[in-house]
C-alpha positions as CSV (number, residue, x, y, z in Angstrom):
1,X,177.8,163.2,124.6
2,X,181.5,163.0,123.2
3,X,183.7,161.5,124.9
4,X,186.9,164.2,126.2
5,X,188.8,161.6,128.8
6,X,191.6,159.4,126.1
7,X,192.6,156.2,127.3
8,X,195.7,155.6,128.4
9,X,195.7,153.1,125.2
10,X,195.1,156.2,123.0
11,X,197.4,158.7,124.5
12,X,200.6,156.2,124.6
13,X,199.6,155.0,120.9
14,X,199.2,158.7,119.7
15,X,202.3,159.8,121.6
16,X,204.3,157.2,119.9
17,X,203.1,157.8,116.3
18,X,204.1,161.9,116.6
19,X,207.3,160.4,118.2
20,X,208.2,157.5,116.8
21,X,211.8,157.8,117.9
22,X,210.7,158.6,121.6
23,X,212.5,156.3,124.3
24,X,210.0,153.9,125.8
25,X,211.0,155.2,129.6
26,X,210.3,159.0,128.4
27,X,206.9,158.0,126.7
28,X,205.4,156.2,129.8
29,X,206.8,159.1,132.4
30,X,205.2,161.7,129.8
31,X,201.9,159.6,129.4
32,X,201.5,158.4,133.4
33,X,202.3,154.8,132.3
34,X,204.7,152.1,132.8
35,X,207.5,151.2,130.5
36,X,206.1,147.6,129.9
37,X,203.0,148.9,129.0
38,X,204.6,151.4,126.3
39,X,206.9,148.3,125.8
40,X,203.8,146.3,125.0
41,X,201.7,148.8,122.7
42,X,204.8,149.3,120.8
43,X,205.1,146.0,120.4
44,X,201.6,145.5,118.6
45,X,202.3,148.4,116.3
46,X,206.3,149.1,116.4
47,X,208.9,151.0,114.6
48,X,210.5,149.1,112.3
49,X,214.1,149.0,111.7
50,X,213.4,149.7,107.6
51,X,211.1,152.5,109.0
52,X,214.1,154.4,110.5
53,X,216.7,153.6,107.6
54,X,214.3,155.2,105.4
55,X,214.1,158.3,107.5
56,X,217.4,158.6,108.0
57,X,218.6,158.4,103.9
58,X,220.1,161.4,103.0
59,X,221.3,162.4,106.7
60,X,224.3,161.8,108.5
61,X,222.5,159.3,110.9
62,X,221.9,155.7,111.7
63,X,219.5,153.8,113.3
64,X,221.4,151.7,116.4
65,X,219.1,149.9,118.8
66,X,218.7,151.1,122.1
67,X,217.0,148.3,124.1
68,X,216.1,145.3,123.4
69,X,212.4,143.4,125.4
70,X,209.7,140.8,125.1
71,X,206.8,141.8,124.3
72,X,203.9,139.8,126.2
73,X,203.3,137.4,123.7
74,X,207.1,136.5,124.1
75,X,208.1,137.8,121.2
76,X,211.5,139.8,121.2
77,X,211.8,143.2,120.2
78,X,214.1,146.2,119.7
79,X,213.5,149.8,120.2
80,X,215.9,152.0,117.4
81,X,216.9,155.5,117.5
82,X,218.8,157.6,114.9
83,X,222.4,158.5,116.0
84,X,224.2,161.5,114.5
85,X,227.0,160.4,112.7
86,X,228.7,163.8,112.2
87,X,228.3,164.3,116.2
88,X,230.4,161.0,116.8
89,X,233.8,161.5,118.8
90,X,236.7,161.8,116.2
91,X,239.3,158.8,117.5
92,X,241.3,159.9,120.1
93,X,245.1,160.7,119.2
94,X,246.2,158.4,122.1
95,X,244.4,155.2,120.7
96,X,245.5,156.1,116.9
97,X,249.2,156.1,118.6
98,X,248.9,152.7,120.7
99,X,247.1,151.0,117.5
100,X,249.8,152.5,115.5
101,X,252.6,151.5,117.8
102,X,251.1,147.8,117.6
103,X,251.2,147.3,113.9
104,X,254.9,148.3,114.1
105,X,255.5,145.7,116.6
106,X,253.6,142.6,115.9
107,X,253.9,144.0,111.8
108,X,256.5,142.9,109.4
109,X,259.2,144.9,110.9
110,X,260.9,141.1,112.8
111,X,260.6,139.7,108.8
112,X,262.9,143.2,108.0
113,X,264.8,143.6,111.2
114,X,265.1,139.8,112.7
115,X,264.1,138.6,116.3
116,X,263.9,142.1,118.8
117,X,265.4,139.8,121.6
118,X,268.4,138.7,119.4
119,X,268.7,142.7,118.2
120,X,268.3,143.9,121.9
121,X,271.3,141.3,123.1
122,X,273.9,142.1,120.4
123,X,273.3,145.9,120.9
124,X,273.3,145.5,124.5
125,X,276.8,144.2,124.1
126,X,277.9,147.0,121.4
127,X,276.6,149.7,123.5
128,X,278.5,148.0,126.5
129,X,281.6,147.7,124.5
130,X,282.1,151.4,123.4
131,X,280.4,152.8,126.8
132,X,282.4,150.6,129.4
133,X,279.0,150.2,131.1
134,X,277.4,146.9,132.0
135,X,274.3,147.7,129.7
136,X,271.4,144.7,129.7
137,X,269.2,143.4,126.5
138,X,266.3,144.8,128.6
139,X,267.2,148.2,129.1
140,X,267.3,149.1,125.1
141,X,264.3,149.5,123.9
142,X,264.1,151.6,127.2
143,X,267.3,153.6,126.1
144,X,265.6,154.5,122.5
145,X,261.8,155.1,123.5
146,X,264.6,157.5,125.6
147,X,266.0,159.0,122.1
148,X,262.5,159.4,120.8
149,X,261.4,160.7,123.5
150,X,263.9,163.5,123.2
151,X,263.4,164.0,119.7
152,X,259.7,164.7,120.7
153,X,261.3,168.2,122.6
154,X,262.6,169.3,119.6
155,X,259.7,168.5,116.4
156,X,255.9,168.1,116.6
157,X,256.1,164.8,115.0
158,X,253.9,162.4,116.4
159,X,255.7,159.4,115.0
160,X,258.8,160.0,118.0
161,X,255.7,158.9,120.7
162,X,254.4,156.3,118.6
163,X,257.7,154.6,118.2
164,X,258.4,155.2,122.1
165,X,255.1,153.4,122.5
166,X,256.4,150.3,120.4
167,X,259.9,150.6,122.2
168,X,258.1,150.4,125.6
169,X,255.8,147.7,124.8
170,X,259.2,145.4,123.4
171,X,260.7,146.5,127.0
172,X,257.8,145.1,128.4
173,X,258.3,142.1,126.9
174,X,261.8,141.7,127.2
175,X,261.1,142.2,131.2
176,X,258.5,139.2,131.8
């Protein structure tokens, strides 16, 4: 008489060789087992990192490792799965403007242009000299992210925000 009833043994092993990318957790919820068992039979037969780099050549994926466990002989082990490149988020326009903004600080633009604070006190005094107003070092780089700002109103230029950025940030350092 054949035997109809698989193990649990069996149906985790043969769910994981039809699925080799399946996530531990989802295997032992589909096979009525606990993760540190799947955890464990994976561990005896496994899915290789090299296994998954040679499924994914010629896609637009890559294997990235989604948990990392000991197995119970101790020995550590990752779990992979295959990550869509063409489905990751393009860079946000706000961090390309803020990275941007940085390198134009902390760049070679104080080699070009000399020490911002030195700059920022001798127009501070020009400005104050043709306005008649008592005008500070600190407030301009706050003054000219101002005129970049307002040059944003008038052009879809994203360099006018980045440069408001990097005005800002020297105000910030001017002010601490």
């Amino acid at each position: 008489m054949a035997r109809t009833k698989k193990t649990k043994y069996e149906k985790v092993a043969k769910y994981l060789a039809d699925h080799p990318l399946a996530n531990p957790k989802n295997v032992a919820k589909i096979c009525g087992c606990s993760d540190k068992y799947v955890y464990s039979i994976r561990s005896q037969s496994g899915t290789s990192k090299e296994v998954f780099e040679k499924e994914a050549q010629g896609l637009n994926v890559q294997p990235v490792v989604t948990e990392t466990f000991k197995g119970l002989s101790g020995t550590t082990y990752q779990t992979y799965e295959l990550r869509d490149l063409s489905a990751q988020p393009k860079e946000r326009v706000r961090t390309k403007v803020l990275q941007e903004a940085e390198e134009l600080v902390t760049g070679d633009r104080e080699k070009e242009h000399g020490d911002f604070h030195s700059n920022a006190c001798l127009t501070a005094k020009l400005w104050c000299g043709y306005t008649g107003y008592d005008i500070q070092p600190e407030q301009v780089p706050v003054m000219m992210a101002l005129l970049k700002v307002a040059r944003s109103d008038n052009s879809n230029n994203i360099d006018n925000f980045r440069d408001a950025a990097g005005y800002l940030a020297l105000a910030a350092e001017l002010n601490s």
